[in-house]
Residue, then its C-alpha position, 0 to 999 in steps of 0.5 A: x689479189x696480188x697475184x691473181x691481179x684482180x684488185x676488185x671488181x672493177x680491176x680484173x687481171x687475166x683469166x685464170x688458168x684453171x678453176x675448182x669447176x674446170x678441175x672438177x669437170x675435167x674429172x668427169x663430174x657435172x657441173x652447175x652454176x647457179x645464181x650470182x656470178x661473182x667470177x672470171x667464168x662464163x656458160x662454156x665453164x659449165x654444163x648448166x649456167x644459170x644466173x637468173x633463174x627467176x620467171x621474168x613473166x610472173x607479175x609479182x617479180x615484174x612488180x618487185x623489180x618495178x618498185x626498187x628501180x625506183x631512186x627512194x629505194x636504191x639500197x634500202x627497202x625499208x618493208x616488206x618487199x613489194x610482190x612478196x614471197x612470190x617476186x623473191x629471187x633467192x626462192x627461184x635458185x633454189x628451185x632451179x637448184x634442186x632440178x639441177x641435182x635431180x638431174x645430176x643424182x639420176x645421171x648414175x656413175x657420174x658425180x656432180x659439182x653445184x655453185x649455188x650463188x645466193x646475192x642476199x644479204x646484199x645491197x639493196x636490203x629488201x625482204x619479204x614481210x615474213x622474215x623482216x617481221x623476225x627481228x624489231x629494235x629489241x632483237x636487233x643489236x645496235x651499231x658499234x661506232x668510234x665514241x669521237x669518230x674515226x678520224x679521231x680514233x686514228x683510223x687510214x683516210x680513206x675510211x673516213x673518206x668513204x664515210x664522206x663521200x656515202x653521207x653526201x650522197x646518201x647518208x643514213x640516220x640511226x633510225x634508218x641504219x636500224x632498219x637496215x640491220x632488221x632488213x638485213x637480218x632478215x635476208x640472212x633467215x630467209x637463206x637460212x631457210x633456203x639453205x634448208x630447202x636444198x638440204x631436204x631435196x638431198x636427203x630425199x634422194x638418199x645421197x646426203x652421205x655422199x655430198x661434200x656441202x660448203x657454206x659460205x660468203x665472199x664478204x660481210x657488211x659494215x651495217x652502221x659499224x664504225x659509221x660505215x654502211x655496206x663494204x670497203x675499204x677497210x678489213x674489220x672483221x664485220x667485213x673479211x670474217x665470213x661464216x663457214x661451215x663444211x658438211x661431209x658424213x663419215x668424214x667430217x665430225x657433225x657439230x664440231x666447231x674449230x677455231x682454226x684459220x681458214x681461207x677461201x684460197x682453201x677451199x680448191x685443193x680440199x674439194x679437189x683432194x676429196x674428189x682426186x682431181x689434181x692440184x695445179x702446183x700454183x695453187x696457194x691454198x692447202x687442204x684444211x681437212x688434213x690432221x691438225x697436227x700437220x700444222x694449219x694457218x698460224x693466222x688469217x691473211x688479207x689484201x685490199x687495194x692496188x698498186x700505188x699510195x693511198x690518198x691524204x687530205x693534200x693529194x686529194x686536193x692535188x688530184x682534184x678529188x677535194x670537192x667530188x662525190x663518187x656515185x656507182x657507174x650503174x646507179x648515181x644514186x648509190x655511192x660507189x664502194x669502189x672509187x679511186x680514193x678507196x683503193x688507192x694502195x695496198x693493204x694488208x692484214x694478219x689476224x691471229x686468235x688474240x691481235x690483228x694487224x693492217x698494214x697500210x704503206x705509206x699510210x696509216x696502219x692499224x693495230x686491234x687487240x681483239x681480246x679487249x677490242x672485239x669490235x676494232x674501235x681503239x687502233x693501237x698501232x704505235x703506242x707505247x707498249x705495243x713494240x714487241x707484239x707489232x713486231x710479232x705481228x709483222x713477222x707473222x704477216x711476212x711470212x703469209x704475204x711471202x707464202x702467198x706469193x703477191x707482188x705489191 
């Protein structure tokens, strides 16, 4: 974010220069996108733009839509979805998907490029019936929370005040948070099962052996974590740490699982490497199919926030904000992730194999040994015999921030 200066979605710096689709399609492949556009690209970017591929005639989705306009159901549909399988969206992309990579696999001598952009899991939680009746109570693991609470646990203020500002606006009880893990887990089978849909379509043409297939997410979700609910504005694991799976016959080992760090600012010169499409030289990613011996990321990096300093209780009440509750621009019903106290500063983040470090200037930073605190409850940060490895940490940290090339 620092450098491309998109700080979130509601601060978009310029648009890019070039994009792992233009790169590709200047190439001569084809190109799609489908589903969700999480992105500064538009249809001209592409041969074929589909963002809704769902028939808006058909009664069931009329129906699904209808039912979670409502305000009850803003972000948790606690059954199964109104309209069933029929009114799901997710199945309709698929769909539209594979007609896409018919298309593209007859086009003989041209090669093809598909972002296929699921939403789920994601806000609002709904599923069919046949996959929310996967998982019940017994099934579900429960939240993991601070035993005294967060502000207690020495965790940045601008966690506890998302916390505030969701509980006054709509809070969730453990029943509910429940619910929601299931829900949630549920829209997570659903893909799985989509997921399978499109990989059947592949190997019925017969070109599995020639397809690069990358699975991945843009981020994870509190589910009830540290008391939170959704995303933002911390950088635990449960949120920056996204599956990530990569398929390629003949070129990457089947079934091999590598604890290597990888990051989505990879994802663009490995794709265009396979594919000899040239990398721009402001490219800050690496190819992470190259040999392990040529040295891979010593840690993961992450940044959150823009410029300035993040807010304490004084200067909340210095800027007016003591008593306001901040609700979602597009539904005042839902709180909004994406308020001027959330992302208020920067925030930095290394995490290595063992210890993770979040560095908040000016504010509260953040230390987890991740060995004996895989959930990120007990912050270390300035206790006694953490000296030498928050200074090992900061060192590991400088040197990805100064490879990344940011400014703040």
């Amino acid at each position: 974010p620092s450098s491309h200066r998109c700080y979130s979605n509601h601060h978009c710096g310029p648009r890019p220069d070039y994009s792992l689709p233009g790169l590709l399609r200047e190439a001569g492949y084809r190109t799609a996108l489908i589903g969700k556009n999480h992105s500064f690209l538009c249809a001209d970017d592409f041969d074929v733009f589909d963002t809704s591929p769902e028939p808006k005639s058909r009664p069931a989705v009329a129906r699904r839509r209808a039912e979670l306009s409502k305000p009850e159901y803003a972000r948790l549909y606690p059954t199964g979805a109104p309209g069933g399988p029929e009114g799901e969206p997710e199945t309709y992309k698929t769909e539209a998907a594979i007609r896409f990579i018919k298309s593209a696999a007859g086009n003989t001598g041209r090669p093809f490029f598909l972002w296929l952009s699921y939403l789920n899991p994601h806000t609002p939680y709904v599923t069919t019936e046949e996959f929310l009746s996967l998982y019940d109570d017994r099934r579900t693991p429960a939240p993991v929370e601070e035993p005294e609470g967060l502000a207690a646990a020495g965790k940045p203020f601008r966690q506890q005040f998302h916390k505030r500002n969701n509980d006054a606006i709509l809070p969730f009880d453990d029943k509910t948070v429940m619910t929601m893990r299931r829900v949630y887990y549920g829209m997570i089978s659903l893909v799985d099962r989509e997921v399978g849909r499109l990989l059947e379509a592949i190997d019925g043409l017969g070109i599995r052996e020639n397809t690069l297939i990358i699975f991945t997410s843009d981020h994870g979700d509190y589910m009830g974590d540290h008391g939170l609910l959704t995303k933002s504005p911390a950088l635990y694991d449960c949120l920056v740490r996204v599956p990530f799976i990569v398929s390629r016959p003949g070129v990457i080992p089947e079934g091999e699982v590598r604890d290597d760090f990888v990051s989505h600012v990879d994802i663009l010169p490995t794709v265009a490497a396979l594919a000899d499409a040239p990398v721009p030289e402001t490219v800050e990613g690496s190819d992470f199919l190259r040999p392990a011996d040529e040295g891979l990321r010593p840690a993961a990096y992450s940044e959150y926030g823009i410029p300035g300093r993040p807010y304490d209780e004084w200067s909340l009440r210095q800027a007016g904000y003591a008593g306001v509750r901040f609700t979602n621009p597009g539904n005042p019903r839902l709180p909004w992730e994406g308020n001027p106290v959330a992302l208020a500063g920067p925030i930095r983040m290394a995490r290595t194999s063992r210890w993770k470090l979040v560095v908040e200037p000016e504010g509260t930073d953040e230390l987890y040994d991740l060995d004996n605190d895989p959930h990120e409850l007990e912050n270390l940060s300035g206790t006694p015999g953490t000296e030498r490895v928050t200074g090992t940490m900061e060192k590991i940290m400088d040197r990805l921030r100064s490879e990344a090339g940011g400014t703040i």
